[in-house]
C-alpha positions in Angstrom: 0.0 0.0 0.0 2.8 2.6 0.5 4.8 1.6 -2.3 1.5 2.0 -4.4 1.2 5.7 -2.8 5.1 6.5 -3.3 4.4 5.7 -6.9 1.3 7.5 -7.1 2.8 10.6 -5.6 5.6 10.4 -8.1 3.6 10.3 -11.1 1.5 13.4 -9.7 5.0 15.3 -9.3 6.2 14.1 -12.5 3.1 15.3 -14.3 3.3 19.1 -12.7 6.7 19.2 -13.6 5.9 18.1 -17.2 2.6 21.0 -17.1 4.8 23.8 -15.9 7.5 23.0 -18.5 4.6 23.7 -21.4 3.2 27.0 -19.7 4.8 30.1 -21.1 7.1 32.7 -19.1 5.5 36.0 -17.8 8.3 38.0 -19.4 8.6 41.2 -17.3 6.2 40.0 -14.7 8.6 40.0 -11.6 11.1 42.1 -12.6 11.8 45.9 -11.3 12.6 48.5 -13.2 14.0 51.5 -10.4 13.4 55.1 -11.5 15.3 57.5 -9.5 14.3 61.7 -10.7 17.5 64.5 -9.7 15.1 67.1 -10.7 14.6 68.6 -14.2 14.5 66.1 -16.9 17.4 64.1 -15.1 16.4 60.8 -14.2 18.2 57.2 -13.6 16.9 54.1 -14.9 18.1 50.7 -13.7 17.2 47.4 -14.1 16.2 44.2 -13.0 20.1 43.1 -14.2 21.8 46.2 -12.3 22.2 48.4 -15.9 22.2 51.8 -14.9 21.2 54.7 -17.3 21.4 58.4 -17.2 19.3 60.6 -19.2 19.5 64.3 -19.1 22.1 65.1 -16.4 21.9 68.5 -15.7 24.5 71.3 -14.5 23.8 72.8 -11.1 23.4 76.0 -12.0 20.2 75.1 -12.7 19.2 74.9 -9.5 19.7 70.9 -8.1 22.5 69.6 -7.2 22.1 65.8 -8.3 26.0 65.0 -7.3 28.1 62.3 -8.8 26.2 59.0 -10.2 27.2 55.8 -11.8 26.0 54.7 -14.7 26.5 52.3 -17.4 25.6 54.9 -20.1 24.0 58.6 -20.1 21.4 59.7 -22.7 21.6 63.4 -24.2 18.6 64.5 -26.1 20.1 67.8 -26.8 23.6 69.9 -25.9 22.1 72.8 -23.8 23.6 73.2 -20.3 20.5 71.9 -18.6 21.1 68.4 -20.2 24.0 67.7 -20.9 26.4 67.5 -18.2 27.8 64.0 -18.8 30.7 64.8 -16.2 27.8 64.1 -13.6 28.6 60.2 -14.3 31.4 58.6 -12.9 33.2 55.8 -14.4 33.4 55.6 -18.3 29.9 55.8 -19.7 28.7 55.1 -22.9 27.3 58.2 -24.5 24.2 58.3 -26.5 23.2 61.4 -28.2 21.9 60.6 -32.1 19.0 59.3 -33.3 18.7 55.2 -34.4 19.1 52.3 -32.0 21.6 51.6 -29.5 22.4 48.7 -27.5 23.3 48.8 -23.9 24.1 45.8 -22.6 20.4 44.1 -22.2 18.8 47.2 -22.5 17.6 48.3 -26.3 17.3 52.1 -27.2 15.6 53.9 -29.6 16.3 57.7 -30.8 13.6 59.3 -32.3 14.1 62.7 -34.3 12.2 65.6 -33.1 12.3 69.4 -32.8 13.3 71.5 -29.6 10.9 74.4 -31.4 7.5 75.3 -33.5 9.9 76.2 -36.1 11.6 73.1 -36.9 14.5 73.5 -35.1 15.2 77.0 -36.3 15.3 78.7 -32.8 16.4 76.0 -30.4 17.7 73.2 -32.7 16.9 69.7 -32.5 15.7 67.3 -29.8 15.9 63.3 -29.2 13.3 61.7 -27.5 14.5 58.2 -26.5 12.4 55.3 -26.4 13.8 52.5 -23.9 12.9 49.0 -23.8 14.0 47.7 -20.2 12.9 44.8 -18.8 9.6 44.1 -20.7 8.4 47.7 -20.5 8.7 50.5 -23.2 10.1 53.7 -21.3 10.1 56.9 -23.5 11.6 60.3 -22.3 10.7 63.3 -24.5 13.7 65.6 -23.8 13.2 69.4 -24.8 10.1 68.4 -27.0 8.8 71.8 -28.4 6.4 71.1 -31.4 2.8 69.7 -33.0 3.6 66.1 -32.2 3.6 64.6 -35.3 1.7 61.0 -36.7 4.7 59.3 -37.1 5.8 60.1 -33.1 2.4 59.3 -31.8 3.0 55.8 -33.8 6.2 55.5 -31.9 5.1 56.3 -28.1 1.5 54.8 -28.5 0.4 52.8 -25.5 4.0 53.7 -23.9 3.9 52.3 -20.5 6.0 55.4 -18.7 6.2 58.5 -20.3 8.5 61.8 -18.9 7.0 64.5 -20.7 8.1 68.4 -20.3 5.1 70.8 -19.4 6.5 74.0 -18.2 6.6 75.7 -21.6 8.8 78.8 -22.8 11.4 76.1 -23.8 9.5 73.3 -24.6 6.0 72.4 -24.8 3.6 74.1 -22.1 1.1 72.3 -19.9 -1.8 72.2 -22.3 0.5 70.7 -24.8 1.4 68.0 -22.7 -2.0 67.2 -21.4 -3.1 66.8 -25.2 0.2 64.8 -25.8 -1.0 62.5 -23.0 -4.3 61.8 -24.0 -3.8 61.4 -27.5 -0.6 58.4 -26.9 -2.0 57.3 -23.7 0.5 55.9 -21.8 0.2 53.9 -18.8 2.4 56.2 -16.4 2.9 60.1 -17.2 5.2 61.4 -15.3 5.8 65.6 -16.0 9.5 67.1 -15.5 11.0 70.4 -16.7 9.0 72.8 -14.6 9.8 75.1 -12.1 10.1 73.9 -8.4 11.5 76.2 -5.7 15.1 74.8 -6.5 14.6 75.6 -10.2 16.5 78.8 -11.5 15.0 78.8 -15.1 11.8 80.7 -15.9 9.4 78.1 -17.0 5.8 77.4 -15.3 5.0 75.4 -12.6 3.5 71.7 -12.9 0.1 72.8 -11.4 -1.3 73.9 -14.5 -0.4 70.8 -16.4 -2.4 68.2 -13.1 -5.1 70.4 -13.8 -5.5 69.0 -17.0 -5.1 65.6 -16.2 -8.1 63.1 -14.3 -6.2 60.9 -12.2 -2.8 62.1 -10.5 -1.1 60.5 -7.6 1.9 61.8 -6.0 5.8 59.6 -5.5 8.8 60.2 -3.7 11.7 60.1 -5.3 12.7 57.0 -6.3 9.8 54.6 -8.1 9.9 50.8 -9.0 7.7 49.6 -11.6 7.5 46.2 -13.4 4.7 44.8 -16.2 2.9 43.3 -13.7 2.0 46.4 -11.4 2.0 49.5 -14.0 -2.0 50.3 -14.5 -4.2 49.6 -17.0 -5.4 52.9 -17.7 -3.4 56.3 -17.8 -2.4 57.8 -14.5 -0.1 60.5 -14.0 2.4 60.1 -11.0 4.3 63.1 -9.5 7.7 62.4 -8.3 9.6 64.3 -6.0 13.3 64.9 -6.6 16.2 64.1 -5.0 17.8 66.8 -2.5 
């Protein structure tokens, strides 16, 4: 009788095993993506593997003083002061800062032309917006974005699941930009940066206007994590704080 149940309870174990082998992976599902904002349009991504990328850094005459950070690469989506301060990364980062695709390590990037301007580029110049994919998620940071989105760019960020969009205007695009911006590409996480805080020294407008606009918004600290399985379903905007 207990040989019969030894064999029994073999078979069962044998079978999960052989059930579990045919179910398909949830890619994405337990893995963390950290998001990390310095203030401005600087922000660290890093994921589940430890990669470590820097988009934006930003000098501190701007107002925050983000400090030294480590980093497998740092993104530029434009060479104004406010952006570009690449010897905010220690170590020997790799430095993106052209449109096309770029590999870094397992993390694929994307650079996507755009306009820092209403005037194609004629006053400001251009602007990258980078498109990420980390970790099962599709990240997209929009830079100095400062014109009509276009349908090609909407095809690009559609259904995003995080978006960093600028909405304090002068520079870029202003709130009511970015609120239309939002609605029409819908992604699952908006998250606004470029606007003035009381740290901020450049004359641009204030993110209240911009949550205004928006239906749902919940506010963050400093430092997010986010994965496939926990990002909602439906847009939501989420207001970070920034790292002192």
């Amino acid at each position: 009788m207990k040989r019969r149940m030894f064999i029994n309870s073999c078979i069962l174990a044998i079978n999960i095993m052989g059930l579990s082998a045919l179910m398909p992976e949830k890619q994405g599902s337990a893995e963390n993506v950290t998001i990390t904002w310095f203030g401005h349009a600087m922000f660290l991504l890093e994921d589940s593997q430890g990669t470590r990328i820097i988009i934006d850094p930003c000098r501190e005459k701007v107002g925050y003083k983000p400090g030294k950070v480590k980093a497998d690469a740092v993104l530029v989506s434009h060479h104004h002061y406010d952006h570009d301060d690449v010897s905010l990364v220690d170590g020997k980062p790799e430095v993106v800062d052209t449109i096309g695709r770029h590999t870094i390590k397992n993390v694929t990037i994307d650079g996507i032309a755009s306009y820092h301007d209403e005037v194609k580029g004629q006053k400001r110049g251009s602007n990258i917006i980078f498109k990420l994919f980390v970790d099962g998620l599709q990240i997209a940071h929009m830079g100095d974005f400062g014109q009509p989105i276009t349908e090609e760019q909407i095809a690009e960020l559609k259904g995003i699941d995080v978006l960093f969009i600028p909405v304090g205007g002068t520079y870029t695009i202003d709130h009511k930009q970015a609120a239309e911006i939002v609605k029409i590409v819908e992604p699952k996480i908006a998250v606004p940066m470029h606007f003035k805080t009381k740290d901020c020294k450049i004359d641009i407008e204030t993110v209240e206007p911009f949550l205004r606009e928006m239906a749902f918004v919940t506010k963050k600290g400093a430092t997010i994590k986010i994965s496939k399985a926990t990002i909602p379903k439906k847009t939501e905007v989420w207001l970070m704080d920034y790292i002192r």
